[in-house]
N, C-alpha and C positions, 0 to 999 in steps of 0.2 A: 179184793173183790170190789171195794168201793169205789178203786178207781178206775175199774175196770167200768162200771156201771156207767160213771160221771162222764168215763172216755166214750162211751156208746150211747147214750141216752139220745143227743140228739138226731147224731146220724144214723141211731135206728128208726127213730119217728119219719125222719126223712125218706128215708130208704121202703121206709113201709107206705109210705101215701106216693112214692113214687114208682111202687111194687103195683098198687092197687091201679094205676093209670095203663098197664099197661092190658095188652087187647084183651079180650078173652074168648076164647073157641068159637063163643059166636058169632063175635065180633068178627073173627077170620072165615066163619061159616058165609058170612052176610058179604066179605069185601068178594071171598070166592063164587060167591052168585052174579057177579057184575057180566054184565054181560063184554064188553071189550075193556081197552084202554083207558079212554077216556071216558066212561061209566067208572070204573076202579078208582082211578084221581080224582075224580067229583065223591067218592065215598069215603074216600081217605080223608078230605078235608074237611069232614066231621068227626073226625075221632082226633087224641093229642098229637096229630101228624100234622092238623091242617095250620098249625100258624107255621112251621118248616115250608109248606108248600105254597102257603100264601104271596108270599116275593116274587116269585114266578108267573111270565107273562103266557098268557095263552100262546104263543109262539116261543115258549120255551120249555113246555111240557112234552118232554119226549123221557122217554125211557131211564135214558141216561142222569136227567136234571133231574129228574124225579127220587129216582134213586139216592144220587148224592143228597139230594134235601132230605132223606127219611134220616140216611146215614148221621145227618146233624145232631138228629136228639140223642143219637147214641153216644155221640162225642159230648154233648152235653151231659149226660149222664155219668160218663168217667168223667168229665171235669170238676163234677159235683163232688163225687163221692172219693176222688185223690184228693180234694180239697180239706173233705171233711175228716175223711178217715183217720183216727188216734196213728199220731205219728209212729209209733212203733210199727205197722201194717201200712204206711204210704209206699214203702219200698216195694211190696209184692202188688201194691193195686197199678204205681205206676207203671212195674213190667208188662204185669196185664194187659194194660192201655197199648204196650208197645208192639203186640201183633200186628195192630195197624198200620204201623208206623214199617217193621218188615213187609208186608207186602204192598205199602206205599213205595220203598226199596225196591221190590223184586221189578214189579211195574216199568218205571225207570230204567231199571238194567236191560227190561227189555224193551222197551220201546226205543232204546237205543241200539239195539241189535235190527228191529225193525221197521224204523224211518226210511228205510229208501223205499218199504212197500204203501206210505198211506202217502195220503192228498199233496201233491207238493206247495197244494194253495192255502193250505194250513198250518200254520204257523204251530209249529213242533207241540212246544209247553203249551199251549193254548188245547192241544187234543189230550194229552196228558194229564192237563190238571183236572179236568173233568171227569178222571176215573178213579182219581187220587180218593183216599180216607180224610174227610177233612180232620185233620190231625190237630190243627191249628197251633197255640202257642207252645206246645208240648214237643211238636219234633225238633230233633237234632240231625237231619239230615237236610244239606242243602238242595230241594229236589231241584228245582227250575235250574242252575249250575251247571248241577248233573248232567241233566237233560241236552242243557244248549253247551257240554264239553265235547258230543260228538262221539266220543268214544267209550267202551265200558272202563279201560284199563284208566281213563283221564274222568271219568266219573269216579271211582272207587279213591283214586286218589284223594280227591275231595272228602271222604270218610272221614280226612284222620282230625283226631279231635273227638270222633264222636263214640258211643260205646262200641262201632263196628268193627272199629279201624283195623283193630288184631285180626280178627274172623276173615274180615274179606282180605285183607293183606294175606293171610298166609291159603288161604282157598284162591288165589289169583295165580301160583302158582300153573296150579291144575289147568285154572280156566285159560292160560297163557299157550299152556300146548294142545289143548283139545276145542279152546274159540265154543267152550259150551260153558251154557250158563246153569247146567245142573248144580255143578259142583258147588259153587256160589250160595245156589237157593237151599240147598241140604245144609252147607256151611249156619248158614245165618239162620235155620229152621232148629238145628240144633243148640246150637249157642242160647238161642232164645228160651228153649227149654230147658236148658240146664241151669241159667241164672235162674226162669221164676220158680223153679222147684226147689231150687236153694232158697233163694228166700221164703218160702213157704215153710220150710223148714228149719227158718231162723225163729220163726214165733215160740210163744211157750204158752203153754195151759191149753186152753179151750182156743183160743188162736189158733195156734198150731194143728190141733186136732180136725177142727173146721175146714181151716186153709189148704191142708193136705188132700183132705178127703173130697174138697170142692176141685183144687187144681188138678191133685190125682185123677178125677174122673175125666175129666178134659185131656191130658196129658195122655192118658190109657186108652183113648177114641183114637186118635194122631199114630200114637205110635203104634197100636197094633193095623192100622189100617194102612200105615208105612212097609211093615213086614208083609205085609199083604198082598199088597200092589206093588213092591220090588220084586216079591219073588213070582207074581202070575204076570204080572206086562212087562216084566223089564230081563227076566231073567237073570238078575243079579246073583253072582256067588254067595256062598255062606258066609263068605269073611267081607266082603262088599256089603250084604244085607247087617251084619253086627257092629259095621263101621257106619252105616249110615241110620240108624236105630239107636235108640234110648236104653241104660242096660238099667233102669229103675222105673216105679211107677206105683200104681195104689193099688190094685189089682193083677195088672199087666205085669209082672217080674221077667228079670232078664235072662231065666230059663225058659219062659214061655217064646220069648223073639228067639232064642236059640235051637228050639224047638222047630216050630215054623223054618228059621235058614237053615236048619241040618235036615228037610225034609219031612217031616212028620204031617201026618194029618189034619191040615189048615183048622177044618171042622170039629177035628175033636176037640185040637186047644181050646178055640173058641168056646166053645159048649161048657168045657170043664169051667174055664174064667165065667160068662156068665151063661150059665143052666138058664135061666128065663125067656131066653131068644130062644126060639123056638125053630127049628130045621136048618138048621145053618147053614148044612149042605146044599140045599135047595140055593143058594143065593150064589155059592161058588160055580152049580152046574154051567150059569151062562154068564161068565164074569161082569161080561161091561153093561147089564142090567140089571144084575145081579147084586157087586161089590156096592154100588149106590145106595141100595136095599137095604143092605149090611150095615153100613155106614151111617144110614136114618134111625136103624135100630138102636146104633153104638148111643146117636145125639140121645135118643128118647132115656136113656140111664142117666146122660147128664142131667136132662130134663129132670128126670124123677130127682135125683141127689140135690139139684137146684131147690125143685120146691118143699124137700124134706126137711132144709136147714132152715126155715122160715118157722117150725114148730118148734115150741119149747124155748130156751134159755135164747134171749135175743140180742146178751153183750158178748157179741164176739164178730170176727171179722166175715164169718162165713156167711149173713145174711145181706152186707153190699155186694160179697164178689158173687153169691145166687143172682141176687138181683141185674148186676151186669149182665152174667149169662146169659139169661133168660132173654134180657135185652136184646144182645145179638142175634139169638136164636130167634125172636121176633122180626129181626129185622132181615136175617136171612130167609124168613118166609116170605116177606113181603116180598124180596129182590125175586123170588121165584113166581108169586102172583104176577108182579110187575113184567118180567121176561114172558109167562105163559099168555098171558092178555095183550100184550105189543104184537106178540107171535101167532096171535089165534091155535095155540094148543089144544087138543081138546082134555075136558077136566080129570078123566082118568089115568089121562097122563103125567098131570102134576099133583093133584091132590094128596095121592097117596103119601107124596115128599114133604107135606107140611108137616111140622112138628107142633103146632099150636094148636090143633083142634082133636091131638093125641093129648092132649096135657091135661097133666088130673090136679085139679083144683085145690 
């Protein structure tokens, strides 16, 4: 126990003053009153976003820059806390890190499938890097390489070396006869999941209990909205849907995805896993306004799991990786404030979508 204490002591103080920085409901109440674009970025730059935005010339405040500037802190934020993290727990916080860093990947794979349709006055990587995760010293994928080989099979190859090399090598079969890039993204969407739940699963004690139950909720959002949306927009098979699905999880068990691909009543599963989401069915009647719904609801569990592990016993791993969450889920609101204000949305259109002004204190 005491070293348990010694190993968290500092990076929970950290973790909690950098927990305390981040918005709160009203703060997302107040950016959501902005009246456009550039009302929003002038309000951002009062809260811990504006030294990220500050670099940025007023002729380069567009949507996109803006974005990747917010995305900064959050890279900063996992740099922090893989840094600090008791070494026992670096392994599951760096996998963590490396969602970004997949669909920094995915990105890539496709913007190479899609170069002949953008600017031919634009210089490839130059449009690319600008939607990139700034990943910075952490990734292992050569993107710019990638990008300027031309081809996906001559990008992939470039992988090897890195933790993909396996994944996409034996998924480039597929992608060799059918020239799609599904198979790829499921490839490397799974792989991902199955290492951090291993490692989550490597801790012991209150580690482990934490870790599971923080990654499990995240993990159980993915995967049951995988089974979901394979079997209502793709039509996939039973044995298609179990192959491209997780057969473990914290909640979500691999009777429940087997349930769902042998047919059974989308809505009931749902309802049984979590009883607190209320009509479920209502959200399946009109899928592709619908599953979105579903999907905000699924976050808001994370949400709640996130700020539940910040009560009580505070040496263990489960209050840096809340704290990320939360992060991201921060930062995925803003990218939808940012989109709905570029776009002149009107608010009842996106509002509902935030998750930060759901969030219980």
């Amino acid at each position: 126990m005491a070293s348990g204490v010694s190993g968290y002591a500092a990076i929970s103080t950290r973790v909690r003053a950098m927990y305390s920085d981040l918005l709160t409901p009203q703060d997302m109440t107040r950016l959501s009153d902005s009246p456009d674009f550039p009302s929003l970025v002038s309000a951002l730059k009062s809260t811990p976003y504006g030294k990220y935005l500050s670099g940025l010339k007023d002729n380069e405040l567009t949507p996109r820059r803006v974005i990747l500037a917010i995305k900064n802190r959050l890279a900063d934020s996992f740099s922090s806390v893989v840094q600090q993290a008791p070494e026992q727990t670096r392994p599951l916080v760096k996998q963590l890190y490396r969602y970004f860093e997949i669909g920094n990947l995915k990105a890539v794979l496709r913007s190479i499938q899609t170069v002949s349709s953008w600017n031919p006055d634009v210089p490839t990587w130059d449009r690319v890097r600008d939607i990139l995760f700034p990943f910075g010293s952490f990734t292992s994928i050569p993107a710019q390489a990638m990008v300027e080989s031309g081809s996906v099979s001559s990008a992939v190859d470039l992988l090897k070396g890195t933790p993909y090399e396996s994944t996409m090598s034996f998924a480039m079969k597929r992608f060799s006869a059918e020239q799609n890039l599904f198979p790829l993204e499921v490839a490397l969407d799974l792989d991902y999941w199955r290492r951090l739940w291993a490692e989550a699963k490597k801790l012991s004690g209150k580690d482990r209990e934490m870790g599971v139950k923080i990654i499990g909720s995240l993990l159980d959002m993915n995967n049951l909205m995988w089974v979901i949306r394979y079997k209502i927009y793709h039509k996939l098979s039973e044995e298609e849907l179990i192959n491209y699905t997780l057969p473990f999880g914290y909640r979500v068990r691999d009777e429940d995805v087997r349930a769902i691909a042998a047919g059974s009543d989308i809505a009931t599963v749902v309802s049984r896993i979590y009883p607190g989401i209320a009509d479920v069915s209502s959200y399946l009647e009109n899928p592709h306004s619908g599953l979105p719904k579903l999907e905000h609801e699924l976050k808001r569990q994370v949400v709640k799991t996130c700020v539940a592990a910040f009560i009580g016993d505070p040496f263990h791993i489960g209050i840096p990786l809340a704290y990320l969450l939360l992060s991201d889920f921060e930062v995925q609101d803003l990218i939808v404030l940012i989109e709905a204000k570029s776009s002149n949305i009107v608010d009842e259109d996106y509002r509902p979508l935030l998750l930060k002004t759901n969030m219980i204190q």
